[in-house]
VEXDO-952887 format. One record per atom (N, C-alpha, C): x, y, z; residue in one letter. Coordinates in steps of 0.02 Angstrom, whole numbers, padded with zeros to 5 digits, always signed. Layout:
N
XYZA...
***
This chain:
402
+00042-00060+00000X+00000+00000+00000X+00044+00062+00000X+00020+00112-00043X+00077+00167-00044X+00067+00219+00031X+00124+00248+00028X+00116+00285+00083X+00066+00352+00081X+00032+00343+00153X-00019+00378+00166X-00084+00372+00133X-00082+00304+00093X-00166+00297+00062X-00194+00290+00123X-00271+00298+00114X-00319+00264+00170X-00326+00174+00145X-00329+00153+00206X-00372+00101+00190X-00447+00094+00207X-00493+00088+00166X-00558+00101+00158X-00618+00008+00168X-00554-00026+00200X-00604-00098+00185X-00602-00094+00271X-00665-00104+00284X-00706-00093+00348X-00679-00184+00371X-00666-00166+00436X-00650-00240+00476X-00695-00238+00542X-00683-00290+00580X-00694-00296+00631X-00653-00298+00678X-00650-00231+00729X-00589-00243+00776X-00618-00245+00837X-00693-00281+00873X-00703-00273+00920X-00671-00320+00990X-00653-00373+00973X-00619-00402+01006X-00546-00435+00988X-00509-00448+01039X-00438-00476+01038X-00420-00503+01002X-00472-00551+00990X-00423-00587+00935X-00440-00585+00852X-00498-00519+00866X-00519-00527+00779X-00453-00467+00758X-00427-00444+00807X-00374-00371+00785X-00302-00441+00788X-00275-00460+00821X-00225-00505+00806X-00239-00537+00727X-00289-00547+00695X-00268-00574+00634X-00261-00534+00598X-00254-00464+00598X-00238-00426+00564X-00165-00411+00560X-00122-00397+00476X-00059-00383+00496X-00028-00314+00512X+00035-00320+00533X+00041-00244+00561X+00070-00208+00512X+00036-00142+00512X+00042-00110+00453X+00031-00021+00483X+00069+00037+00449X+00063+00062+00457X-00006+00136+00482X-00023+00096+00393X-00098+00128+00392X-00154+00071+00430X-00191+00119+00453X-00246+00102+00515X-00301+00057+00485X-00333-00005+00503X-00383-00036+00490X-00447+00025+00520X-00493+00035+00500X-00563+00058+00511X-00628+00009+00516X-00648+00024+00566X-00725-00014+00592X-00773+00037+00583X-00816+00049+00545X-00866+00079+00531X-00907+00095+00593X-00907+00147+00631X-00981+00163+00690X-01029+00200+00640X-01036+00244+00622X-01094+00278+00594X-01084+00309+00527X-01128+00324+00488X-01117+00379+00425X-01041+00425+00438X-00978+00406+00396X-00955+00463+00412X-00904+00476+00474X-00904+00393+00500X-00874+00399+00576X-00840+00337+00595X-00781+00328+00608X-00744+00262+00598X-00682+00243+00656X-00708+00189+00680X-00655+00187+00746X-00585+00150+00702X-00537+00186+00719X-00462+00139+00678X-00426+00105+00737X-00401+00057+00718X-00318+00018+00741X-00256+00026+00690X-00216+00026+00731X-00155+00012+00691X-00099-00011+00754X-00073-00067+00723X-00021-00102+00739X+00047-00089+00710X+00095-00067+00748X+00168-00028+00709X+00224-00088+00684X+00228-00087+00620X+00274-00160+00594X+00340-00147+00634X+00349-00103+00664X+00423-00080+00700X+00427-00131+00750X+00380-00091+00814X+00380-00104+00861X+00311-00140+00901X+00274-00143+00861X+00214-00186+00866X+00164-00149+00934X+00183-00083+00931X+00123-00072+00978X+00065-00045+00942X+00015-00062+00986X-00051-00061+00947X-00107+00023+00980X-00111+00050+00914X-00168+00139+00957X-00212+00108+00910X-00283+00140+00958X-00340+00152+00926X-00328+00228+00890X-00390+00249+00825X-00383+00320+00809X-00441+00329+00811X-00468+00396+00773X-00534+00408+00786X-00528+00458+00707X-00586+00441+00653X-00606+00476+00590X-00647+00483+00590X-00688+00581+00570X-00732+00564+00548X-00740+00642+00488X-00793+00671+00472X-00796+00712+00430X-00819+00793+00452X-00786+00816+00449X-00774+00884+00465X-00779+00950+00425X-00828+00983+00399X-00796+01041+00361X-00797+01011+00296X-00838+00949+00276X-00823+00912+00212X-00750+00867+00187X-00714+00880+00258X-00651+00823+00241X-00658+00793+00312X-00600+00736+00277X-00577+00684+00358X-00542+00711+00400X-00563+00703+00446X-00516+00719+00508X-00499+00663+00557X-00436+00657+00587X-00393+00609+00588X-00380+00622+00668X-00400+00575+00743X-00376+00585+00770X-00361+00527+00802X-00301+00548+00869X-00283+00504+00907X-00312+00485+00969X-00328+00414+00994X-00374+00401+01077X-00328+00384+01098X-00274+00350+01100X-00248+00299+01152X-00216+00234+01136X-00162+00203+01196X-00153+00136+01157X-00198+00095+01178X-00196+00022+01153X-00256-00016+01154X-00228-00054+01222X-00183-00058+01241X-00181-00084+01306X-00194-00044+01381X-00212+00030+01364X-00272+00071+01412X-00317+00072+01419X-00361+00077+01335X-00417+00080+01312X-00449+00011+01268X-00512-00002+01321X-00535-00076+01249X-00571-00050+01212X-00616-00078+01177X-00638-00079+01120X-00708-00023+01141X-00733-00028+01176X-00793+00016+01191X-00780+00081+01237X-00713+00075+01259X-00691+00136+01290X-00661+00194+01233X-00621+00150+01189X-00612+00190+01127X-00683+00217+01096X-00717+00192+01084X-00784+00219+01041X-00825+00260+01074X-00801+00263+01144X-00849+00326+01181X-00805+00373+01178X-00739+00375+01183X-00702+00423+01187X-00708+00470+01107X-00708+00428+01049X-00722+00456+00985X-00776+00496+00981X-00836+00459+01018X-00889+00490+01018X-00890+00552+01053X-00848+00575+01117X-00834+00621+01145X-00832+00660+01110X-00757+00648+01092X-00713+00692+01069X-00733+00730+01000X-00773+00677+00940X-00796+00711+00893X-00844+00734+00909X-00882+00756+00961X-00957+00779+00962X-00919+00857+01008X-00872+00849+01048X-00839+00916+01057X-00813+00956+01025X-00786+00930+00958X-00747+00962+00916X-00802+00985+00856X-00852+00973+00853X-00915+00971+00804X-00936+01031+00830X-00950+01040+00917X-00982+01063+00959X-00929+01147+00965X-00878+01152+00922X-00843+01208+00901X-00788+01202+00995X-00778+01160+01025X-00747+01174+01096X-00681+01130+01085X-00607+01142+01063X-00559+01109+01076X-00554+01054+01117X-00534+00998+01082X-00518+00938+01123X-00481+00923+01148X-00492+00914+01229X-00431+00923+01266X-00439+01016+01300X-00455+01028+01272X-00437+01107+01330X-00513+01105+01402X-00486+01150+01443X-00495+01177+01501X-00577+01163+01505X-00623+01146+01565X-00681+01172+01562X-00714+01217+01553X-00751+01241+01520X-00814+01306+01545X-00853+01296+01584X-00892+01358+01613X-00932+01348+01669X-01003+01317+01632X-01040+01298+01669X-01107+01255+01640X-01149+01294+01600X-01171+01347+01631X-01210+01381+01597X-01191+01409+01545X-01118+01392+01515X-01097+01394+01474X-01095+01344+01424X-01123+01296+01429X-01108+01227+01415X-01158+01231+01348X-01136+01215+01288X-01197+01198+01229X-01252+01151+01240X-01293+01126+01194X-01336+01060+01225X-01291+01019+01201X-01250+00998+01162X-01235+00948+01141X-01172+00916+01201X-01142+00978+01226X-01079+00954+01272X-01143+00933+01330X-01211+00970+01357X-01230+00963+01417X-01225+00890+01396X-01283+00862+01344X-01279+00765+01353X-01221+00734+01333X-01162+00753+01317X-01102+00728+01337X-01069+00707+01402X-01096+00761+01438X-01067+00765+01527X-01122+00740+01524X-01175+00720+01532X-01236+00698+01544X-01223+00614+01557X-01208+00588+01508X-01203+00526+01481X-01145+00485+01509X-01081+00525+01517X-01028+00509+01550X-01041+00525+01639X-01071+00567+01649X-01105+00560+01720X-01126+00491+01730X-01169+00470+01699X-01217+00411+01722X-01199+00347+01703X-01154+00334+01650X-01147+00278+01615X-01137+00212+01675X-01100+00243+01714X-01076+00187+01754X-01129+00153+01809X-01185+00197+01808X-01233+00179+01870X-01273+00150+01818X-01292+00148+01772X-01345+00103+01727X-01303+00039+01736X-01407-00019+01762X-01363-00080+01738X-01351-00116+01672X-01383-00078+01623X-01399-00092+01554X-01343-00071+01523X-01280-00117+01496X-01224-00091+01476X-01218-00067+01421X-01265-00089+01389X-01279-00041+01324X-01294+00032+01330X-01326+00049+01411X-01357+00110+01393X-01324+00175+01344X-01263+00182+01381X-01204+00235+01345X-01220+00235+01287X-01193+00170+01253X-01224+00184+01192X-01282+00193+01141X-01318+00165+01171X-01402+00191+01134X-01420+00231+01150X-01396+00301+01209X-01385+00364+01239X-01359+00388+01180X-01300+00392+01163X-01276+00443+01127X-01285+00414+01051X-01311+00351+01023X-01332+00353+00947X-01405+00398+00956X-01461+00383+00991X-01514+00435+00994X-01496+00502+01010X-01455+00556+01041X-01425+00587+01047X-01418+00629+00975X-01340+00597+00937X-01348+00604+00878X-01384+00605+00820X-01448+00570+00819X-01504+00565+00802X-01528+00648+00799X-01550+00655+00865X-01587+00718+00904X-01544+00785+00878X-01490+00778+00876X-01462+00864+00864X-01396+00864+00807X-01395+00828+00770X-01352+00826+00718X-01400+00793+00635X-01371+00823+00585X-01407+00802+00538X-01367+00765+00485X-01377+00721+00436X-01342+00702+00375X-01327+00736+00338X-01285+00742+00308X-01296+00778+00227X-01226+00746+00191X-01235+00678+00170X-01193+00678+00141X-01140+00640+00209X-01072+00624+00193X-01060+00603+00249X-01040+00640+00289X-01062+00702+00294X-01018+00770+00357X-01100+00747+00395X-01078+00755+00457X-01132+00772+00537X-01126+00862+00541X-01207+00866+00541X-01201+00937+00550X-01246+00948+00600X-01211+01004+00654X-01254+01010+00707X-01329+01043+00689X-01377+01029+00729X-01426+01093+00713X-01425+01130+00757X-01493+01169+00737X-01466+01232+00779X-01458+01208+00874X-01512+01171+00893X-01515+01178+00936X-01459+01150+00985X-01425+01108+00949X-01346+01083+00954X-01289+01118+00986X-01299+01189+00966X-01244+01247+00963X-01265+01294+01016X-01345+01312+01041X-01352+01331+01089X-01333+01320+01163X-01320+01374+01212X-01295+01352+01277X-01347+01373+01298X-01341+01322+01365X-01405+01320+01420X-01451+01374+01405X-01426+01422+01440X-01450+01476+01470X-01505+01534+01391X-01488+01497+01336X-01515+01520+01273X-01573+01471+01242X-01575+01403+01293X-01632+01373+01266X-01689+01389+01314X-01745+01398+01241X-01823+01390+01258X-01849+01327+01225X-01921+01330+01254X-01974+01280+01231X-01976+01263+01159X-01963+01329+01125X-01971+01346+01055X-01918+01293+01025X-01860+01279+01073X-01804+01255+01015X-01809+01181+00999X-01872+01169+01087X-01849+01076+01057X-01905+01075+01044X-01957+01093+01017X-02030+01088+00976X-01998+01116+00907X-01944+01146+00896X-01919+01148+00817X-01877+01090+00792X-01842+01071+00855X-01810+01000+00845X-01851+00942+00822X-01905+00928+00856X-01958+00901+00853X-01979+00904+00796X-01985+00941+00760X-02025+00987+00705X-01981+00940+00629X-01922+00968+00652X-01874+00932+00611X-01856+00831+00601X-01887+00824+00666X-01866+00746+00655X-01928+00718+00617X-01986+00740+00636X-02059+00732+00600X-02060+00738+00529X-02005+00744+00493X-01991+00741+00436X-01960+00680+00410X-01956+00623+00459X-01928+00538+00445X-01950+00516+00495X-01983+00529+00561X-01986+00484+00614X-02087+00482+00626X-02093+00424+00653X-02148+00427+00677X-02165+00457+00762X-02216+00503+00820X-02216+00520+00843X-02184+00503+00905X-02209+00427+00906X-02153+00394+00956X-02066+00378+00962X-02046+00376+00888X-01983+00374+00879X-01945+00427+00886X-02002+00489+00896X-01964+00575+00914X-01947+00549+00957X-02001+00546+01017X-02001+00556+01097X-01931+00498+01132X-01940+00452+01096X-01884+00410+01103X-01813+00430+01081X-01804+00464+01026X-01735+00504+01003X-01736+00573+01065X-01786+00612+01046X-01776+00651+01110X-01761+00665+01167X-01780+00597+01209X-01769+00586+01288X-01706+00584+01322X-01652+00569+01265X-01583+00594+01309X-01565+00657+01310X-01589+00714+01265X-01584+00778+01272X-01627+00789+01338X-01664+00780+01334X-01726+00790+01389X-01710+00789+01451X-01663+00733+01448X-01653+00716+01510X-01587+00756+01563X-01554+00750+01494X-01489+00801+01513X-01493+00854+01530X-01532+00902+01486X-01566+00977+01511X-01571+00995+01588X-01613+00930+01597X-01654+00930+01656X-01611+00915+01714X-01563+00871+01698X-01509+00852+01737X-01459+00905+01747X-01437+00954+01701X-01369+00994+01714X-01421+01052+01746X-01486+01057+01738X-01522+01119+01791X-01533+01103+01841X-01544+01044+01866X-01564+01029+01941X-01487+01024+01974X-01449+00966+01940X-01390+00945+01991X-01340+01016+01987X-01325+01056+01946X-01293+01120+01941X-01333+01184+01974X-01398+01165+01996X-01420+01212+02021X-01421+01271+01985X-01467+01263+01916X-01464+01349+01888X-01536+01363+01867X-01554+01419+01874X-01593+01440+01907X-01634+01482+01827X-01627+01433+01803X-01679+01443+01715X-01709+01361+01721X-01768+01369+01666X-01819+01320+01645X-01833+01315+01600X-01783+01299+01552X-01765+01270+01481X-01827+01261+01434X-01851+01173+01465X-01883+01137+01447X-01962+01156+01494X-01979+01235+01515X-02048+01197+01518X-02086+01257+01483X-02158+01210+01482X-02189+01210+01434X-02181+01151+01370X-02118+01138+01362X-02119+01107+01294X-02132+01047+01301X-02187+01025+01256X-02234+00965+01237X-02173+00916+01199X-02200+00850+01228X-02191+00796+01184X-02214+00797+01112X-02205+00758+01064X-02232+00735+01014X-02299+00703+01037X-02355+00723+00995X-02442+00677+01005X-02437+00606+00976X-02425+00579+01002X-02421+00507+00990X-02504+00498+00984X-02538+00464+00912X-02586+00447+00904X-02598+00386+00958X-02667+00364+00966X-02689+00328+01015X-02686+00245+00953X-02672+00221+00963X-02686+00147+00925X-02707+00094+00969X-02759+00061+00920X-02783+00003+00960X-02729-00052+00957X-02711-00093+01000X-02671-00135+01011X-02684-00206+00978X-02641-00212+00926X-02669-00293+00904X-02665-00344+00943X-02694-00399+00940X-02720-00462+00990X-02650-00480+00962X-02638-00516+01029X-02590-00569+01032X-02549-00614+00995X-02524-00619+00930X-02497-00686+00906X-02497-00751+00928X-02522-00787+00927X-02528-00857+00956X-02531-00922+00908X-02491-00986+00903X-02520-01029+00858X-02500-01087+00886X-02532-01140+00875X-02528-01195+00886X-02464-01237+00896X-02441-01268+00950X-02375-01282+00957X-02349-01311+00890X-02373-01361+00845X-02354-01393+00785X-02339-01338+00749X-02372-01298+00733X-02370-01250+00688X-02306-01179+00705X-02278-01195+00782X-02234-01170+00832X-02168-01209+00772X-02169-01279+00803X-02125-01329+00781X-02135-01335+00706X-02152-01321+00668X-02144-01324+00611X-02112-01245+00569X-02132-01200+00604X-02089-01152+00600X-02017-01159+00618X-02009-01181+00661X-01932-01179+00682X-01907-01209+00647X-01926-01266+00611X-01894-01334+00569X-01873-01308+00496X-01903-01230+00491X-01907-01220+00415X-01846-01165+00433X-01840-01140+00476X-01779-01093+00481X-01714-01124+00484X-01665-01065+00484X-01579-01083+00440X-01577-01105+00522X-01521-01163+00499X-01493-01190+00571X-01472-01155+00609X-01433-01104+00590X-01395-01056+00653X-01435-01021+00702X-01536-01018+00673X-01585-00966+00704X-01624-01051+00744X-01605-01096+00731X-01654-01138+00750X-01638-01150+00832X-01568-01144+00869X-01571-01146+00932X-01605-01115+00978X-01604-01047+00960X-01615-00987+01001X-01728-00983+01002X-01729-01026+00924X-01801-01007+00925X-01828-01081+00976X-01795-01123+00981X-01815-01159+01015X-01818-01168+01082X-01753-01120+01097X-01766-01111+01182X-01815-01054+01205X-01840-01027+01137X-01904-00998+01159X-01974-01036+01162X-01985-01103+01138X-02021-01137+01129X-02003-01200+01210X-01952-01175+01216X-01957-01248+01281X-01962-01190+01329X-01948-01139+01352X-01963-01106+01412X-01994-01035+01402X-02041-01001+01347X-02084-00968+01345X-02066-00883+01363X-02008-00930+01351X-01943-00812+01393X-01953-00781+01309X-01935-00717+01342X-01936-00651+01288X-01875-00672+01256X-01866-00647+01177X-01816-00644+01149X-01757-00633+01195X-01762-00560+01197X-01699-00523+01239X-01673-00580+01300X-01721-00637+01323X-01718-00666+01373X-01668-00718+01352X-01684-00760+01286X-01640-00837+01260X-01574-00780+01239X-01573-00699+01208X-01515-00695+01183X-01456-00706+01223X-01489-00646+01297X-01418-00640+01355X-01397-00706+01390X-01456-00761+01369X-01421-00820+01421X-01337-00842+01410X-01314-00851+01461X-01225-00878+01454X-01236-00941+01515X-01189-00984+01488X-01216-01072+01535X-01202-01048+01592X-01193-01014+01624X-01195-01010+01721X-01265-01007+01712X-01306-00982+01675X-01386-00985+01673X-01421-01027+01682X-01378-01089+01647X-01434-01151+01657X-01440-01217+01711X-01447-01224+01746X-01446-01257+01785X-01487-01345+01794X-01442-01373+01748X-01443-01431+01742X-01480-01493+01777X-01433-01483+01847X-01461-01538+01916X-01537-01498+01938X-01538-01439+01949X-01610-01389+01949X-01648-01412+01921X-01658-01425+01840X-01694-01461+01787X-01727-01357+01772X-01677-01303+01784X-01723-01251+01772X-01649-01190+01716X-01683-01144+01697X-01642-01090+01660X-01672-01026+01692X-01599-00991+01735X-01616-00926+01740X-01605-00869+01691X-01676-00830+01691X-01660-00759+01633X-01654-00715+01699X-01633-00654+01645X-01629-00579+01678X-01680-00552+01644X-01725-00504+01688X-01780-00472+01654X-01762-00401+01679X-01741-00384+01601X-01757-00297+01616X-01828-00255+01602X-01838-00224+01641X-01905-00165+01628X-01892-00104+01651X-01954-00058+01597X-01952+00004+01601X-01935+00016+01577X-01926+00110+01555X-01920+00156+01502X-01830+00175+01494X-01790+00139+01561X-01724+00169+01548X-01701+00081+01576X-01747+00022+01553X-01694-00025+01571X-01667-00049+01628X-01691-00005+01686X-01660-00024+01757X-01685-00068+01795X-01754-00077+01810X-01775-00118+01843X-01783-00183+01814X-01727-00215+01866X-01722-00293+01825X-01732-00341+01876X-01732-00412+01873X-01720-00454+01907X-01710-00538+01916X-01703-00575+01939X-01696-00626+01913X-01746-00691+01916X-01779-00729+01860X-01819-00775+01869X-01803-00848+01835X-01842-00884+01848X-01809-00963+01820X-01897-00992+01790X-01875-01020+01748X-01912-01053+01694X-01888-01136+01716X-01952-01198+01744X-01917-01262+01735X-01910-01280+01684X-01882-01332+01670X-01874-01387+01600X-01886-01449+01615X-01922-01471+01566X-01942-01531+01528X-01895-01582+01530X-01889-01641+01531X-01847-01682+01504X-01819-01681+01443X-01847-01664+01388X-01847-01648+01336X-01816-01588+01318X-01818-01526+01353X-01775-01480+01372X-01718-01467+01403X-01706-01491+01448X-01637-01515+01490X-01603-01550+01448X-01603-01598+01397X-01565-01651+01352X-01556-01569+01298X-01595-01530+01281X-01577-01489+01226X-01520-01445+01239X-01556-01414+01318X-01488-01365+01340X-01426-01396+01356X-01436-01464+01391X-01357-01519+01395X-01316-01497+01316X-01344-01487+01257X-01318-01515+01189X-01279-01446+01179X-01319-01395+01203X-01311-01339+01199X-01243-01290+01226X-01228-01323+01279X-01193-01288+01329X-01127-01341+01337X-01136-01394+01298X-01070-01442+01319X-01015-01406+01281X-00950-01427+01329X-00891-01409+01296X-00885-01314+01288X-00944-01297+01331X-00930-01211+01343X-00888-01177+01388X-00868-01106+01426X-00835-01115+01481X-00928-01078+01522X-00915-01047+01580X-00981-01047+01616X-00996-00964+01589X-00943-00927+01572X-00983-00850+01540X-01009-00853+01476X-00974-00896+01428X-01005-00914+01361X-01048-00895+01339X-01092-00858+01297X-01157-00854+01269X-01195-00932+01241X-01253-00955+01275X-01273-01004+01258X-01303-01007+01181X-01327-00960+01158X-01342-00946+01067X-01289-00902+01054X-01267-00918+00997X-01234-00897+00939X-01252-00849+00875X-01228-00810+00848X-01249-00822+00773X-01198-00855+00725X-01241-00848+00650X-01191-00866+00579X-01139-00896+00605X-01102-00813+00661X-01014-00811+00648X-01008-00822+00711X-01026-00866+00729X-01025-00882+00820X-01010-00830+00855X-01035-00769+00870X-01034-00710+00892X-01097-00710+00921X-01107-00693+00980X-01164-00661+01024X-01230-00611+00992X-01289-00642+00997X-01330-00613+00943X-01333-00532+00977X-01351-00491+00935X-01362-00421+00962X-01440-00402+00939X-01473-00385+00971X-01566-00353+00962X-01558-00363+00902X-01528-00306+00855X-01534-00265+00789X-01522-00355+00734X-01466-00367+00732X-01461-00423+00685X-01492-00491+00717X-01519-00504+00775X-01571-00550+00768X-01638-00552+00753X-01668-00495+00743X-01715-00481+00734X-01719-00463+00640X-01684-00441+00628X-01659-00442+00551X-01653-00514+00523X-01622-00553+00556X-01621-00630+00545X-01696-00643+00529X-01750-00628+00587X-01804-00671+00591X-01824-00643+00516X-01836-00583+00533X-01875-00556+00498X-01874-00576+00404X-01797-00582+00387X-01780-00593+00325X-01800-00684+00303X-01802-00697+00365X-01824-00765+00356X-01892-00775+00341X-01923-00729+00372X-01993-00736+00373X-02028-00720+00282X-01991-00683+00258X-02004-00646+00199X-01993-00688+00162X-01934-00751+00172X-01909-00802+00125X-01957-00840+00114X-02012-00852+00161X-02054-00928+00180X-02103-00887+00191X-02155-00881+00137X-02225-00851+00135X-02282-00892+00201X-02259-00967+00196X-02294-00984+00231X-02287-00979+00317X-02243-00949+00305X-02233-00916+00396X-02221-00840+00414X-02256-00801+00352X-02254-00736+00342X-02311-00714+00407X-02357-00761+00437X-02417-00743+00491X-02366-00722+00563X-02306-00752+00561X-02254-00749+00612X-02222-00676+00633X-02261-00618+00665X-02246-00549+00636X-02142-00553+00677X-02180-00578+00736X-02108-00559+00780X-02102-00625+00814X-02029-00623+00824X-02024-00690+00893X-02051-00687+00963X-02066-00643+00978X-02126-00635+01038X-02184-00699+01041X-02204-00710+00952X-02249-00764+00966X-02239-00831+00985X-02185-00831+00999X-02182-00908+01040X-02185-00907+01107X-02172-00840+01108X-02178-00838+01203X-02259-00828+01208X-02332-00805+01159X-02367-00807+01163X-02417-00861+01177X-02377-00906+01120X-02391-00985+01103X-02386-01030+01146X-02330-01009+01190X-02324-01074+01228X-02366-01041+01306X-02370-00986+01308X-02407-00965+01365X-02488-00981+01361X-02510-00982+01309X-02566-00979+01290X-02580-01068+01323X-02530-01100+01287X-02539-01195+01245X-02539-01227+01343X-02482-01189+01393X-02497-01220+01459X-02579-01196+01485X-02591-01151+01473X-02663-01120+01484X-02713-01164+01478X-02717-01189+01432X-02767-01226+01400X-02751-01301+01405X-02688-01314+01432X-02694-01404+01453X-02665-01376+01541X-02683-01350+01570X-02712-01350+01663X-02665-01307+01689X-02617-01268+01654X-02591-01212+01719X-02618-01152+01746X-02630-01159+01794X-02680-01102+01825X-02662-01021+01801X-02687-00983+01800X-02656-00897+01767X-02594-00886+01835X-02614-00898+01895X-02529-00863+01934X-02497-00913+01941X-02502-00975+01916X-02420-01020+01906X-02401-00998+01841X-02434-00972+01805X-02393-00972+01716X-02369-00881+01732X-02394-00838+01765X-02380-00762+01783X-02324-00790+01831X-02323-00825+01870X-02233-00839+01896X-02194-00864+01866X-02217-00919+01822X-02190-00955+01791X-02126-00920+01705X-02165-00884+01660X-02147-00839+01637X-02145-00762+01643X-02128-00735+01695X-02114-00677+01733X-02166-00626+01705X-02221-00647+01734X-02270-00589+01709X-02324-00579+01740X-02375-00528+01741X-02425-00516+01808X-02486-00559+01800X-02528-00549+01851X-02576-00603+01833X-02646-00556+01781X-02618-00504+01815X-02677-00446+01764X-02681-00458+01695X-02587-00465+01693X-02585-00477+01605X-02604-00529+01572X-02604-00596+01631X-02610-00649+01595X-02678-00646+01589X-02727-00640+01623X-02803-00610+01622X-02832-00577+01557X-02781-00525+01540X-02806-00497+01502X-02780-00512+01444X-02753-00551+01410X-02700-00547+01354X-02727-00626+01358X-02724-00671+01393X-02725-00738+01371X-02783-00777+01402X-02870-00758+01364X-02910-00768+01416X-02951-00796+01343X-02933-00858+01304X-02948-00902+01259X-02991-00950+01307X-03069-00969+01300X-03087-01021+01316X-03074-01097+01299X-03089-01112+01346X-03080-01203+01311X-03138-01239+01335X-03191-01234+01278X-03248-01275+01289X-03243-01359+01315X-03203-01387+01295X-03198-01477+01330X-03179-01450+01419X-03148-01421+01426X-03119-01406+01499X-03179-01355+01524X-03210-01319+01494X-03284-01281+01534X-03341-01354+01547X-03340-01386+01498X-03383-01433+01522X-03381-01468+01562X-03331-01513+01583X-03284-01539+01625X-03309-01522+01685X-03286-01430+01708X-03293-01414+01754X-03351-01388+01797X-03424-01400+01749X-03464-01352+01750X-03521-01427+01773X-03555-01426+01816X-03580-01491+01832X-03641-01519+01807X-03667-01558+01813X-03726-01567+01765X-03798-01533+01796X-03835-01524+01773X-03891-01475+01788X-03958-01504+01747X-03998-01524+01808X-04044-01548+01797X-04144-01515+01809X-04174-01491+01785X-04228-01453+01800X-04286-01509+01815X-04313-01523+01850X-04375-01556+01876X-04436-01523+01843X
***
């Protein structure tokens, strides 16, 4: 490669050993984060030490910077720091120089300090980052591959009104639906609110200003189908999706529930599998529940988990990599489109419907199946309240008139 080309073929450097197969070379490998925005490595053929960099587009060219070596910084400490650092330097404030006082602070630096405030107290380790991709969302625009702030981006505290995030608003309503504002919005929202209370300053930014009107929609009924028709779905999907859909079919957990399992989860001699259940609007309230198993289930997860160590991810994808929301759900979905005859299948939710429904109707009472799959008994009431005429008769005694 001549000196000082870019190299432009996107890799994967998120873990140890996908950057060791790379050779060492002057110019920097790039991992694609966003439109326009690229975390680098480079390994020195000299001396073999290894920096992360940080690229992205500036002013209509690249700009080229340095984070750190990789034996300070891992892989997600580098990508917040990029994210920092380019959203300060976007944000017109030198990277690397001195603080300003708060009320000096733009919006875009407030949910910077915002985000790095809190990251560490969320138990949702993702949060950071689905913080600052909605973030970016909220106060920067495309055009091309430069990020351009908007206006309300460039404003400091003490200069925002109601007016600016009902124009922000105004602006996303031009690709988003009402709920996907309020959802891009809420880390601004939150930050605002956060650098005026905990800084103690003595303006009110954000009031008055309205959410997005989220239309009222009626809620579609339930997905539910017949366990065969459960099992015959799974049989038609690519092998790599068929584990994960099946441990939704033997223990009735949420997606998010079969993805995070890792074998310390399953508990073998128990005959049970613990999930983590997160809830709520920021992810925090979580806790832990267990699903039993079947005979038939216990022999699946044995097959599953042999020859793992105990943090392991018990599903996989394709590339034996840990499924993530975004590309398992892309999986289903593309699958679903392949096979018309399982196009009725909107989301994988419906097996957790299916099988909640299928104990219902052969004798589990509504608060063993609401403990059983971590859910209230209101809901199960209301969401899974299918009669079963052979079992009403059964129970209903015979009645005789003289």
């Amino acid at each position: 490669m001549a000196k000082g080309q870019k190299r432009e073929i996107e890799v994967n450097l998120r873990t140890p050993t996908s950057r060791k197969k790379l050779p060492a070379d002057n110019n920097p490998y790039f991992e694609r984060v966003t439109t326009g925005v690229y975390l680098g490595f480079r390994r020195s053929p000299g001396t073999g030490a290894e920096t992360w960099l940080g690229r992205y587009r500036k002013d209509s060219k690249n700009k080229q910077i340095a984070l750190g070596n990789v034996a300070d910084l891992s892989h997600a400490e580098a990508l917040e720091k990029l994210t920092k650092d380019r959203n300060a330097d976007l944000d017109g404030k030198a990277v690397g120089k001195g603080e300003r006082g708060v009320r000096g602070w733009t919006v875009a630096r407030t949910v910077d300090e915002y985000i790095e405030a809190h990251k560490d107290a969320k138990k949702n380790p993702n949060w950071a980052r689905n913080s600052r991709m909605r973030a970016n969302n909220a106060l920067f625009v495309r055009k091309g591959d430069d990020l351009v702030p908007r206006a309300i981006a460039k404003l400091r505290l003490v200069e925002v009104e109601k007016g600016d995030i009902q124009a922000m608003q105004r602006e996303l309503a031009a690709k988003m639906e009402p709920a996907s504002i309020n959802r891009t919005v809420v880390v601004v929202r939150a930050a605002i609110n956060w650098a005026v209370e905990e800084k103690k300053l003595k303006i009110k930014p954000l009031e008055g200003a309205k959410r997005a009107k989220e239309p009222k929609k009626p809620k579609a009924p339930r997905a539910k189908f017949p366990i065969p028709d459960c099992i015959q779905m799974i049989e038609a999907a690519p092998d790599f999706l068929q584990p994960i859909l099946r441990c939704q079919l033997y223990t009735g957990c949420r997606p998010v529930g079969a993805r995070r399992l890792v074998v310390e989860d399953v508990d073998l001699e128990g005959r049970k599998v613990w999930f983590t259940s997160l809830k709520g609007d920021d992810n925090q309230a979580f806790h832990r529940y267990y699903t039993s198993l079947s005979d038939e289930a216990a022999e699946f997860f044995a097959d599953q988990i042999e020859g793992k160590e105990p943090t392991d991810p018990v599903f996989t994808n394709k590339a034996k990599q840990p499924w993530q929301e975004t590309n398992l759900s892309k999986v289903f979905r593309n699958f679903r489109k392949r096979h018309e005859d399982h196009a009725k299948w909107k989301t994988m939710y419906s097996l957790r419907h299916s099988v909640i429904t299928y104990v219902l109707l052969n004798g589990m009472t509504p608060s063993q199946a609401a403990e059983e799959y971590d859910t209230s008994l209101e809901y199960i009431e209301k969401n899974y309240n299918e009669r079963n005429d052979d079992r009403a008769r059964a129970a209903v005694p015979s009645m005789r008139i003289a």
